[in-house]
C-alpha positions as CSV (number, residue, x, y, z in Angstrom):
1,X,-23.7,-52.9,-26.0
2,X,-23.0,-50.1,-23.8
3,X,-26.5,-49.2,-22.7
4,X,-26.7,-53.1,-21.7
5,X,-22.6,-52.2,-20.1
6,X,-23.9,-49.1,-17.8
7,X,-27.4,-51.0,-16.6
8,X,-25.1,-53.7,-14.9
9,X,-22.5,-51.4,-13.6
10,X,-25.7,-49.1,-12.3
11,X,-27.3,-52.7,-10.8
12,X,-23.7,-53.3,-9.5
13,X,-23.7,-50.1,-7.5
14,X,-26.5,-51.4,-5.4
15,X,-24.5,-53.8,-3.0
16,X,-21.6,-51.4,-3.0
17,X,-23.6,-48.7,-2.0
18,X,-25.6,-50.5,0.5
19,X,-22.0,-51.4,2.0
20,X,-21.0,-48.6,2.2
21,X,-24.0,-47.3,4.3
22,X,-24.0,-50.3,6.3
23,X,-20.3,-49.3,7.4
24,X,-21.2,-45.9,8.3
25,X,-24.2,-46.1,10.1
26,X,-22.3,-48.6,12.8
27,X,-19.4,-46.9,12.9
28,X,-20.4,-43.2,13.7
29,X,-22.9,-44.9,16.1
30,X,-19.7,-46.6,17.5
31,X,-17.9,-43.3,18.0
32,X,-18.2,-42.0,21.7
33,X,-20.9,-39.6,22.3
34,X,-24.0,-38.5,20.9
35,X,-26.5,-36.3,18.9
36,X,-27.5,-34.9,22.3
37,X,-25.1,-34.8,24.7
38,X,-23.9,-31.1,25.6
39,X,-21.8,-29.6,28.3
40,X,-25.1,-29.4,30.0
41,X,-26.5,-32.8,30.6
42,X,-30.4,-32.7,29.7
43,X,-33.4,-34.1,32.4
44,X,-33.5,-37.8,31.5
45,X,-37.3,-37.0,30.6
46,X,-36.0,-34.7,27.9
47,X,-33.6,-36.8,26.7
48,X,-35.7,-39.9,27.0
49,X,-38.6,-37.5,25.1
50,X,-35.5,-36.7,22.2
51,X,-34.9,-40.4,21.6
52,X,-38.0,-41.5,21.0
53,X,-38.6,-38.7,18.4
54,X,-36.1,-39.4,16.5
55,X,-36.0,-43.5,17.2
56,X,-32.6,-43.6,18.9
57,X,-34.3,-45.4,21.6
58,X,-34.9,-48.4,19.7
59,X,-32.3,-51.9,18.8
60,X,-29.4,-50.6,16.6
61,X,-30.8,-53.3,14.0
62,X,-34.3,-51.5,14.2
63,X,-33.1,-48.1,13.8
64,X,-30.7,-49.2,10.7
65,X,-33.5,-51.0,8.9
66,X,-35.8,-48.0,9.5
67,X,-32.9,-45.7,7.7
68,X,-32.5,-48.3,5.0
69,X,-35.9,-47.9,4.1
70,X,-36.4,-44.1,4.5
71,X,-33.2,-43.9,2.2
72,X,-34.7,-46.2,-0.5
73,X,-37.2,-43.6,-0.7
74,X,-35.3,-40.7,-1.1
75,X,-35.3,-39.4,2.8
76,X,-32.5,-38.7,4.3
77,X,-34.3,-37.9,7.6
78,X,-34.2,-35.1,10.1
79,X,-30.9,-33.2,10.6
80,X,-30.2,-33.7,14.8
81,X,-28.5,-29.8,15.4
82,X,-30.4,-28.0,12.3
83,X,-33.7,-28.7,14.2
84,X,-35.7,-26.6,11.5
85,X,-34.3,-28.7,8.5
86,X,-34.1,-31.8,7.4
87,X,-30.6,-33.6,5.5
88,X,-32.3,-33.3,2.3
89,X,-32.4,-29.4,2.4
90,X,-29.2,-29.2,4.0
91,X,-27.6,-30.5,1.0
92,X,-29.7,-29.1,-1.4
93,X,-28.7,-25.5,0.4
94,X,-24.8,-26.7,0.4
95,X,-24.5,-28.7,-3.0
96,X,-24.7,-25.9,-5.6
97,X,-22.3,-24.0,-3.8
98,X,-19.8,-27.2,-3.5
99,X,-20.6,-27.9,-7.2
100,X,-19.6,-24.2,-8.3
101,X,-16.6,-24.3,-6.4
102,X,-15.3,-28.1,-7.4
103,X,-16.8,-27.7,-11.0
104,X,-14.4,-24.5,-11.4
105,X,-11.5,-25.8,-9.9
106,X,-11.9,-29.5,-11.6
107,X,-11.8,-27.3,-14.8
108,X,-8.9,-25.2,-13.8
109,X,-6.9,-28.0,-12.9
110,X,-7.8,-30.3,-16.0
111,X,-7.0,-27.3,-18.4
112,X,-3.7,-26.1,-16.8
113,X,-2.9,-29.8,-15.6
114,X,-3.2,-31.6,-19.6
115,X,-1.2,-28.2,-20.8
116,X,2.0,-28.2,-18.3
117,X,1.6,-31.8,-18.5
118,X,1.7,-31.5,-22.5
119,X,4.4,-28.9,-22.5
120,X,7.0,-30.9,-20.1
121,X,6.7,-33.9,-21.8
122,X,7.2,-32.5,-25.5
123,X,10.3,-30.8,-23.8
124,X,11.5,-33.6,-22.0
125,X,14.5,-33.7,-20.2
126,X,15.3,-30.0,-20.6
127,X,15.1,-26.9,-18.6
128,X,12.0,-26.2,-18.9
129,X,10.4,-29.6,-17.8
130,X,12.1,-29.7,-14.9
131,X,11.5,-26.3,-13.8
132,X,7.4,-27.6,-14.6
133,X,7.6,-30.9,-12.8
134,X,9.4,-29.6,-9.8
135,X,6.2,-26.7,-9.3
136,X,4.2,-30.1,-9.7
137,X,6.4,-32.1,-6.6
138,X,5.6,-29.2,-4.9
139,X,2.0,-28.7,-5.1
140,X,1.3,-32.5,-4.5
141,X,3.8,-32.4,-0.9
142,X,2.1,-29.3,0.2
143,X,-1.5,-29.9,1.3
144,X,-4.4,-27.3,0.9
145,X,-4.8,-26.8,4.6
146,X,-1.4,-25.3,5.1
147,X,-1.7,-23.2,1.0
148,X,-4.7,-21.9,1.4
149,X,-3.7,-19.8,4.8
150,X,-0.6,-18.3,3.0
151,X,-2.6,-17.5,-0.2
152,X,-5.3,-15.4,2.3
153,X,-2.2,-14.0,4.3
154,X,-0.8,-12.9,0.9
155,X,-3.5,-12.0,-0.9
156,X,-5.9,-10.6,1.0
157,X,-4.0,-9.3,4.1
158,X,-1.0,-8.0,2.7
159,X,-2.2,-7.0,-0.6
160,X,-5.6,-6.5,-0.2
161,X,-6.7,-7.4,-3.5
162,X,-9.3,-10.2,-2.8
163,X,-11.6,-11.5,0.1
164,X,-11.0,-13.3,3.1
165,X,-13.5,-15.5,3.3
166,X,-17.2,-15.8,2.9
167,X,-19.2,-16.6,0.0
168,X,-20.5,-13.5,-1.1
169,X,-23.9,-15.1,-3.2
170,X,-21.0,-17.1,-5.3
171,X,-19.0,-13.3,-6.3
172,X,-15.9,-14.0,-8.5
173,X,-13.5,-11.8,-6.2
174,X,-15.1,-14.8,-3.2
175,X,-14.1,-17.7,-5.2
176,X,-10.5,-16.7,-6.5
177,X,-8.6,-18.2,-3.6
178,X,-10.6,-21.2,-2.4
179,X,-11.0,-22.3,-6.1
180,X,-6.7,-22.0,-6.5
181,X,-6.2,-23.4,-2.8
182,X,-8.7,-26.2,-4.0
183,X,-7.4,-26.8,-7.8
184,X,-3.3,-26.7,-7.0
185,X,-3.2,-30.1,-5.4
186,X,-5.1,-31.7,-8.4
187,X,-3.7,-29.6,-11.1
188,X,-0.3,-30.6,-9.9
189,X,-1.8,-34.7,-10.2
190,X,-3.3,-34.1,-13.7
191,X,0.4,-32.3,-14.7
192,X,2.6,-35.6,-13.8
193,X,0.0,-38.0,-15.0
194,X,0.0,-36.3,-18.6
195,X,3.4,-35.8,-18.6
196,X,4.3,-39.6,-17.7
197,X,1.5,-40.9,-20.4
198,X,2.8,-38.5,-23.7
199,X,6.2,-38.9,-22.5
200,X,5.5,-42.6,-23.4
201,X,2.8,-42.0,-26.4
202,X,5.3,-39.6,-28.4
203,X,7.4,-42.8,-28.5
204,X,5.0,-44.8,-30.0
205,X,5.1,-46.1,-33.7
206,X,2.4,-43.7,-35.1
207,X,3.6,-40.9,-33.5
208,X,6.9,-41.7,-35.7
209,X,4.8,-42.2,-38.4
210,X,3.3,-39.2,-38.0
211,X,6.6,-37.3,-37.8
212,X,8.1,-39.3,-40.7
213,X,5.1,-37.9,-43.2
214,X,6.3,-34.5,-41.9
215,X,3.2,-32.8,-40.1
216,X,3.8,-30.3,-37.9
217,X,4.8,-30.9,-34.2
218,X,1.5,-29.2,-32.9
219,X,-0.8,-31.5,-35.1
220,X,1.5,-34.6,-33.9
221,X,0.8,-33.1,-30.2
222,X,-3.1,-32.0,-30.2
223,X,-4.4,-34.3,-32.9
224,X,-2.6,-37.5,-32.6
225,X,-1.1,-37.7,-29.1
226,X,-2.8,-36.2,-26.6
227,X,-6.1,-38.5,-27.5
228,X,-4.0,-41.5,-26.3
229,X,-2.0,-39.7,-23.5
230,X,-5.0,-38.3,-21.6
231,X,-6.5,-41.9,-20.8
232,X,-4.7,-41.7,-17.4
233,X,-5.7,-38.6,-16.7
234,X,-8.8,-39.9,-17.6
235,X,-8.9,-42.6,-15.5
236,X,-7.7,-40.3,-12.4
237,X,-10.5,-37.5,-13.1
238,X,-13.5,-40.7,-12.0
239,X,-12.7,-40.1,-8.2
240,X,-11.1,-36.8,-8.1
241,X,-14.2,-35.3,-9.6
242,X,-16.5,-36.9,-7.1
243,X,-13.9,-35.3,-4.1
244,X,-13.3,-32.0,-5.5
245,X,-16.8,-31.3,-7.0
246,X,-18.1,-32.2,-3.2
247,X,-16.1,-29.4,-2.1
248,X,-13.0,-30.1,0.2
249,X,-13.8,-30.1,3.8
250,X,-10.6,-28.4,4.5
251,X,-11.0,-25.3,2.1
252,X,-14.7,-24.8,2.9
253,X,-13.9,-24.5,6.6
254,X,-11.0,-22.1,6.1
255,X,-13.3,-20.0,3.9
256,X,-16.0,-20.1,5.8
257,X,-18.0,-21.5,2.5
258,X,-21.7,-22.8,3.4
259,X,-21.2,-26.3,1.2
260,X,-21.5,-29.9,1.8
261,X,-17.8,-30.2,3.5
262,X,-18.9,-27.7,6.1
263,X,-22.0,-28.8,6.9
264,X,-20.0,-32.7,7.1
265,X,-17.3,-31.2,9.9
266,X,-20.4,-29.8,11.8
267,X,-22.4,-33.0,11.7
268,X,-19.7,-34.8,13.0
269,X,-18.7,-32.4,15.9
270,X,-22.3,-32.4,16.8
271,X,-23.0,-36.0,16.2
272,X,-25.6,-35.3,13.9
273,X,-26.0,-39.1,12.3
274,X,-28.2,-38.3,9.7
275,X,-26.4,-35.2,8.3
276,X,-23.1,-37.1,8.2
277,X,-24.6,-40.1,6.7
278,X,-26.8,-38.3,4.2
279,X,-23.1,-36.6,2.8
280,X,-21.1,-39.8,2.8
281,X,-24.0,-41.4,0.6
282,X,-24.3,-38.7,-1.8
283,X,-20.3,-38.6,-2.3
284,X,-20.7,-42.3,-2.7
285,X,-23.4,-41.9,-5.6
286,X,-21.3,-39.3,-7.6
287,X,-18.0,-41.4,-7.1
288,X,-20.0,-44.8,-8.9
289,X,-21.8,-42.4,-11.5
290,X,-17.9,-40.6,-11.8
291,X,-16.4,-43.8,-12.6
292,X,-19.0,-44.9,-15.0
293,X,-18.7,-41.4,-16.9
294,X,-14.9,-42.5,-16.8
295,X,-15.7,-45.6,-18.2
296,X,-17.9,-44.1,-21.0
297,X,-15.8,-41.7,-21.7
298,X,-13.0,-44.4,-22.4
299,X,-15.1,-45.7,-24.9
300,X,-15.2,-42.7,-26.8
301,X,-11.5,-41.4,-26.7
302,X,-10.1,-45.1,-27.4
303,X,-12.1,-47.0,-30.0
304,X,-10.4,-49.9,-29.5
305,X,-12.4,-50.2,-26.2
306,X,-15.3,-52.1,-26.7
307,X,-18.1,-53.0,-23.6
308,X,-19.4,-56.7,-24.2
């Protein structure tokens, strides 16, 4: 049944996809200004010749049916700004470097996330958990924008110890802080949605089954509870992973990182249709295949899920 289950959900994607770039090809043509317009206003003869290369001087309805169709066939068109490239390079230059970045901070904050998570709710009520719940308030109220300053103030002005900014060709030292500016906010998520779940699960009847045959508190922890308690976390990781493995606008601008969020700021400065639209549909593909992993993975963790 579940190959049958993740066709229809893939054939469901379809219209929400198609929604979804329906949406934003109207509204960032809706926004004031254009692809071309500069401090410098161009000759109408140039401006008129830019228009009809790139089909902007055709009906709205023309130009959105053309894009539908040059999507459906895997071209995202020509970038406006990054006359030398097209959107399909652009993120195929930026993606592996949002990928390395989101991939190692999605880890970092799952790992860290289930175990403070794990830790506060086993020692619930003490000390101790809320010590580890208050860190987790406090990630989630302060946003990345303002941590990930004071982490380069700290870190690499004042103590030297690690880079500024820049990529570096993907260097270890180059990813320390945007990969902790980037993972805090989510690790702090993960912590309080494990927390609430085992809180919940070490109540339940097996668990005091478990307890009553006299296994050890670890085994009750790792083996039997935290299989059930990680199904909100679970749930939570469809759409986080699609945002933090596309890189966060934020942190990739502070860095000076060359991923997908940077080029998605810069496209929408510059007006740069396709570029913006080619992002928003490839976050929108990893969000629907996210959530189906999600669902999948449901499957597995919970046997008492079953797709009909």
């Amino acid at each position: 049944m579940l190959p049958r289950y993740i066709l229809k959900r893939l054939l469901g994607a379809v219209p929400t996809l198609l929604i979804l770039i329906t949406i934003a090809f109207f509204m960032i043509r809706i926004a004031p200004g254009g692809p071309f317009d500069e401090d410098k206003a161009l000759p109408p003869e140039i401006l008129a010749n830019l228009e009809a290369k790139y089909d902007l001087d055709q009906p709205l309805v023309v130009q959105y049916l053309r894009y539908l169709g040059s999507v459906l066939r895997g071209d995202l068109g020509p970038s406006f700004q990054y006359t030398d490239f097209t959107v399909n390079e652009l993120i195929a230059e930026g993606f592996p470097v949002s990928l390395q970045l989101g991939g190692t901070a999605l880890l970092l904050a799952l790992v860290f996330g289930v175990a403070i998570g794990t830790i506060a709710a086993w020692r619930q009520n003490t000390r101790l958990d809320y010590a580890l719940m208050g860190s987790a308030m406090t990630g989630i109220a302060i946003p990345n924008f303002v941590l990930a300053p004071l982490l380069i103030l700290v870190f690499a002005v004042y103590l030297g110890w690690l880079p500024a900014g820049g990529w570096g060709g993907g260097a270890a030292g180059n990813m320390v802080l945007p990969v902790i500016a980037l993972a805090l906010p989510y690790m702090a998520y993960v912590a309080r949605l494990t927390r609430g779940s085992m809180v919940e699960t070490l109540r339940s009847d097996f668990v005091r089954t478990a307890r009553a045959k006299g296994l050890p508190e670890w085994k009750i922890l790792c083996k039997h509870s935290l299989k059930v308690g990680l199904l909100p976390v679970v749930s939570y990781l469809g759409p986080a992973a699609a945002a933090i493995l596309t890189g966060s606008v934020v942190i990739e601008q502070i860095f000076g990182l060359p991923g997908m969020g940077r080029y998605f700021v810069q496209g929408a400065l510059n007006r740069d249709y396709t570029l913006v639209m080619g992002v928003v549909i490839v976050i929108g593909v990893l969000i629907v295949v996210f959530n189906l992993i999600v669902d999948v993975i449901y499957a597995l963790i919970d046997p008492r899920i079953r797709y009909e």
